[in-house]
N, C-alpha and C positions, 0 to 999 in steps of 0.2 A: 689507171684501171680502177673501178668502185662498181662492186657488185650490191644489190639493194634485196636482200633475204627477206620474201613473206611465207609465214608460216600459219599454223591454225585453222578454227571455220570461221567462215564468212569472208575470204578473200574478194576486194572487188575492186575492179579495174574500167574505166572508163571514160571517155570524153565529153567536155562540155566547156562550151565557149572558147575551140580550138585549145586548153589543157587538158590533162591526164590527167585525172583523178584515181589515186591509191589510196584503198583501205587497207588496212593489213590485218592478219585474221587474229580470232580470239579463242582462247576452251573454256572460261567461263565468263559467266553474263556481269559479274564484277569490273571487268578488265573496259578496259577503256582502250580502242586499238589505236596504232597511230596512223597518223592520215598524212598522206603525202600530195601536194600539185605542183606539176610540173611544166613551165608556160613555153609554145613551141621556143624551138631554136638555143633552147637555155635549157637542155638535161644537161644534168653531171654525170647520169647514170650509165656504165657500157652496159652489165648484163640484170636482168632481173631475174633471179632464182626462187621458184616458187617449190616451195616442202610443204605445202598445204592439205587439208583434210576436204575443203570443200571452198564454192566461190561465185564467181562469175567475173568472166575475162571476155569485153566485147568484143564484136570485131575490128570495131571502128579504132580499138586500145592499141589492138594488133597493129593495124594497120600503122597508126601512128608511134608506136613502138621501134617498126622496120622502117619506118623511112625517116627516124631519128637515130639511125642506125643503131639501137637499143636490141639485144640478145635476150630470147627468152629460154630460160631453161628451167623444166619441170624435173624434179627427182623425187622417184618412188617412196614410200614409207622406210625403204630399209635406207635410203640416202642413194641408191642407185641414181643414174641417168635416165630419165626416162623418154625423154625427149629435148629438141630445143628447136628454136624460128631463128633462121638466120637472118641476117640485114643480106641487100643481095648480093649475089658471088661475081666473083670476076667473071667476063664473060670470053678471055680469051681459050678458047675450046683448043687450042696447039698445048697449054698446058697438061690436059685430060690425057692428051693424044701420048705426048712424050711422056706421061707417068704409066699408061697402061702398054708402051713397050719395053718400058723397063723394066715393067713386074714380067713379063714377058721374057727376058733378059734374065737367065738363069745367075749367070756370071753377074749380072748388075746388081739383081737383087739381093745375091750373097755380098755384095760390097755395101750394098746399102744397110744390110743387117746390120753387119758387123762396127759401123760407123753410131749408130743407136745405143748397139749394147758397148762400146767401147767409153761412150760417154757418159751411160747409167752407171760403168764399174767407176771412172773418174768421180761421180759427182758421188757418187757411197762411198769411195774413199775420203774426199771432202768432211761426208755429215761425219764420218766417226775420228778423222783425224779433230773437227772441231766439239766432239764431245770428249775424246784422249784428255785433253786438257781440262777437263772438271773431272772426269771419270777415267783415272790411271789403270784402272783392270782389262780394259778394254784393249785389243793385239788384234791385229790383220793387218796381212799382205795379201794382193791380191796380182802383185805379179807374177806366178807361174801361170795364175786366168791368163792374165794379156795374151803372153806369150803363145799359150794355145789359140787365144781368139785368131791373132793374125796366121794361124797356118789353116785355119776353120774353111771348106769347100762346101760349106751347105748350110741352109737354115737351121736345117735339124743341130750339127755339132751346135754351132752359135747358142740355140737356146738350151743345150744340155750345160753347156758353158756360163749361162744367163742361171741358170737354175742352180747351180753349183754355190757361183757368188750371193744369189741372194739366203740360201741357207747360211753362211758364214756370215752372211753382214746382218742378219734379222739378231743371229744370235748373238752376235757385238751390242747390236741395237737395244736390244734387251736389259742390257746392263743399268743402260741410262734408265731405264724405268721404277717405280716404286714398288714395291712388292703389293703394295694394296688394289694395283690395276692389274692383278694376274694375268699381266700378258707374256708369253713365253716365246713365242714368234710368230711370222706372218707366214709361213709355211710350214708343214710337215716333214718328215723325211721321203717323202715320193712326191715333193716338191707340189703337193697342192696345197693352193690358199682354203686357208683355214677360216671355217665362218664366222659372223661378227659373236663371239661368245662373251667376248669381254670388251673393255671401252676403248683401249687402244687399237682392235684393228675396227668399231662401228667409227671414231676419228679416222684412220684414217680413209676407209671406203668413200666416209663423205667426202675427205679433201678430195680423193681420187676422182670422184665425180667432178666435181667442179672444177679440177684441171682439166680433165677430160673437154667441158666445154666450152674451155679456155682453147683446148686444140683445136676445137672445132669452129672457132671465130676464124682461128687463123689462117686453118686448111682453105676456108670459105675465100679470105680474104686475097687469099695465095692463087685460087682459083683451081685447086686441085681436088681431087674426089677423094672424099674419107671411109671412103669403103674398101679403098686401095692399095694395102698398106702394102711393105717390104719383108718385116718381120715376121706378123701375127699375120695367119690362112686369113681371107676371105669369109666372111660369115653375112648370112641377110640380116641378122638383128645386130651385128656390132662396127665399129666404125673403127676398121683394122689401121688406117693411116694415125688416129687419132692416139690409138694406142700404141703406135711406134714411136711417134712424137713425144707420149708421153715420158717415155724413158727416160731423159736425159732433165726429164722438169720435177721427176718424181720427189728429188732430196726436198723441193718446196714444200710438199705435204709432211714429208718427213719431219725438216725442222720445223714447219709449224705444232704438229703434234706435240714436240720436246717444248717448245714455250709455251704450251698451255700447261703443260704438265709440271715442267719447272718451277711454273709460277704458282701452279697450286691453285688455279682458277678454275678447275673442272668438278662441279658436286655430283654425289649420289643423285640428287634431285633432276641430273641432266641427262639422264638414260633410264631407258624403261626394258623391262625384260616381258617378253612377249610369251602366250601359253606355248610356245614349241621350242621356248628358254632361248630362245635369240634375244639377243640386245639391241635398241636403237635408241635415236637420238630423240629426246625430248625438245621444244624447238627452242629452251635456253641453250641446250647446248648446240644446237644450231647454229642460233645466232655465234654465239661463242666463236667456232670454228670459223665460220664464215668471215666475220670481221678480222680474228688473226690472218686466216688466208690472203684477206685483201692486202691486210699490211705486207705481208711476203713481197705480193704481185709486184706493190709498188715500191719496194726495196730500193735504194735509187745505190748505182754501181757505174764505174766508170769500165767502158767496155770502145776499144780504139777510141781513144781523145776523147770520145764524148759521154755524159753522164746520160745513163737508158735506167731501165727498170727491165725488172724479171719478166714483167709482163710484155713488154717491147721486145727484147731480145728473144721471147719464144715468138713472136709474128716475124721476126729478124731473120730465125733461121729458119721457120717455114716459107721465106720469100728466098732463102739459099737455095734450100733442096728442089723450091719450083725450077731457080735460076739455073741448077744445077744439072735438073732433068731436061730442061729445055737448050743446054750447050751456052746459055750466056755465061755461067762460071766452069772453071776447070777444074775446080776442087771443092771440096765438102768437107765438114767437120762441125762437131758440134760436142766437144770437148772444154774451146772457149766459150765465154768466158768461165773460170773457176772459181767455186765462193772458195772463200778461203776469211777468217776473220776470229781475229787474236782474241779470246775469251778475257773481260775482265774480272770477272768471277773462275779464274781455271782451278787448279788445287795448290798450283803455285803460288800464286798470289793470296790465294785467301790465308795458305800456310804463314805466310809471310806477315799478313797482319792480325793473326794470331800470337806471334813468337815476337813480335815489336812492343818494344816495353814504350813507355808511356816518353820514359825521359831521352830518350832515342827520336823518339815522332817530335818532340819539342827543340831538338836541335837542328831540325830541319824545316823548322819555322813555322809548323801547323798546330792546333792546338788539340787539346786534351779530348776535349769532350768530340771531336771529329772521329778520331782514332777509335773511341768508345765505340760512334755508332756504325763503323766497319768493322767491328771485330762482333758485334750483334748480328751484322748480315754476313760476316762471314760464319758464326753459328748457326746459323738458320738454317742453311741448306738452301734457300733461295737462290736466285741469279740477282745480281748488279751489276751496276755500272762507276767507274769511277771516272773523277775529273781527268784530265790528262797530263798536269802536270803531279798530279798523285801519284799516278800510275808509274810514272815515269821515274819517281821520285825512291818509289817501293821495287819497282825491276833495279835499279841499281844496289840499294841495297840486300846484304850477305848475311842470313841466318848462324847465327856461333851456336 
């Protein structure tokens, strides 16, 4: 998956001599945009995400966009969704059929609820058991949830149950953050989202966009209707399937937020406060997000024998829940796969090569000046990586 972010004025898109021609935009007349062509049969690109002020996108762009099966998706100044062009849908219409009598399906679609948020609470147990391990303050359980979800006869329980867990996980979540990004959580106590005031939630709204029309390639591709969802009511302007889907992919915004932030890659200069004091994304920090996002998508993970990515396993299991609606599978879940991924930076380990004397590290064959520059990153407060017979080398040994 490679999303291609254009931002700024003077966006332009167009054909000539069967390639696509991309300008990408500018805010001042110093700037030199960069220019992209793309010759048929040989794009890299799945989706084109435009966060633009202004442009020109022909038709003929279009055209050639969808039938290189190329996604476009427009998002508002606040990083909203504001639209997208899909490449075309499946045309088997028995899928439609079997998803709009299962919404129909009082009983089905309490099971289908509760299959969504069963796997949002799995994969938030996930992002904070793998932040536990650098950030020891951090405590949740969220089994007495479970337990309620599976006796849950309605959408309504489900989402008071949905809304319970994200108050206790926002505020875990919080922990991992800096004080200087005054974010204190993603919801209130009457469980409304809280608008973009500070940087971490204008991050994550944007990532959340851009999943979103991640679900929506796939709903497209699955050949089911995104206005359809199980979870979230019906609405004419939202894409209720897209946002059921999104549940269980949410942690990906999530950790991408924590490594931009860990890494200390986010400036003042990438957010702009607007006169009614809302925050948004200036289009470095666009970019920013954008390119970590992609690297998430394409995470590459071993999921039954074979090596997929994040971004395959969500078209994966929205080709379940079709197969699922339509009676070709007997089961559903979407639980697997779980990230799960041993921090080499936890506080363990960094403890550890804190408290290792010099002549200690020497008798296990490594030298001086190595030791030096991991006991600098582990000062730092940054995130690393260590070799693996290091690592290996540092879990065996015992702190006196």
């Amino acid at each position: 998956m490679k999303l291609l972010l254009l931002n700024g004025h003077g966006i332009d898109m167009r054909v000539s001599g069967a390639k696509l021609h991309i300008k990408d935009g500018r805010f001042t007349t110093a700037e030199d945009p960069q220019k992209y062509v793309f010759h048929p049969k040989r794009v890299d690109v799945d989706n084109v995400v435009i966060y633009g002020q202004s442009g020109n996108l022909t038709i003929e762009a279009i055209r050639w966009l969808i039938k290189h099966n190329v996604q476009i998706t427009v998002l508002d100044w606040n990083g909203k969704l504001l639209t997208t062009m899909l490449p075309s849908e499946s045309t088997n219409v028995k899928t439609k059929f079997a998803q709009y009598h299962a919404f129909e399906d009082e009983q089905t679609r309490v099971k289908l609820a509760r299959k969504f948020i069963e796997a949002k609470i799995s994969k938030s147990e996930s992002v904070l058991e793998y932040l536990k391990q650098r950030y020891p303050e951090i405590e949740f359980d969220f089994s007495e949830d479970l337990d309620k979800l599976k006796k849950t006869k309605s959408v309504r329980e489900i989402l008071g149950i949905e809304g319970g867990v994200a108050w206790k996980y926002w505020k875990e979540y919080a922990k991992a953050i800096p004080e200087k990004y005054e974010f204190n959580s993603r919801v209130d106590e009457y469980r409304r989202p809280v608008a973009a005031g500070d940087k971490v939630n204008v991050m994550l709204n944007y990532g959340y966009s851009l999943l979103e029309a991640e679900c929506l390639r796939a709903i497209n591709t699955a050949g089911l209707d995104g206005h359809v969802g199980f979870l979230h009511e019906m609405n004419p302007s939202k894409y209720s399937l897209a946002y059921d889907l999104q549940e269980p992919f949410r942690f990906l915004v999530e950790l991408t937020v924590l490594n931009l932030i860990e890494r200390d890659v986010m400036d003042k200069q990438d957010f702009i406060r607007t006169e009614n004091y809302g925050l948004r994304f200036k289009p470095t920090g666009a970019r920013k997000l954008t390119s970590e996002f992609n690297v998430m998508l394409n995470r590459s993970l071993t999921y039954k024998g074979k090596n997929s990515s994040w971004s395959y396993i969500l078209l994966l299991k929205t080709r379940e829940l079709a197969f699922y609606l339509t009676g070709r599978r007997k089961t559903l879940e979407f639980v697997d796969p779980v990230y799960k991924v041993e921090r080499d930076d936890s506080e363990e380990l960094r403890q550890k090569i804190l408290y290792m004397p010099y002549s200690e590290w020497k008798k296990m064959g490594f030298s001086k000046g190595t030791l030096h520059y991991m006991k600098q990153n582990a000062k730092s407060g940054k995130p690393f990586s260590l070799n693996a017979h290091v690592r290996e080398r540092l879990e065996m040994w015992e702190v006196h």
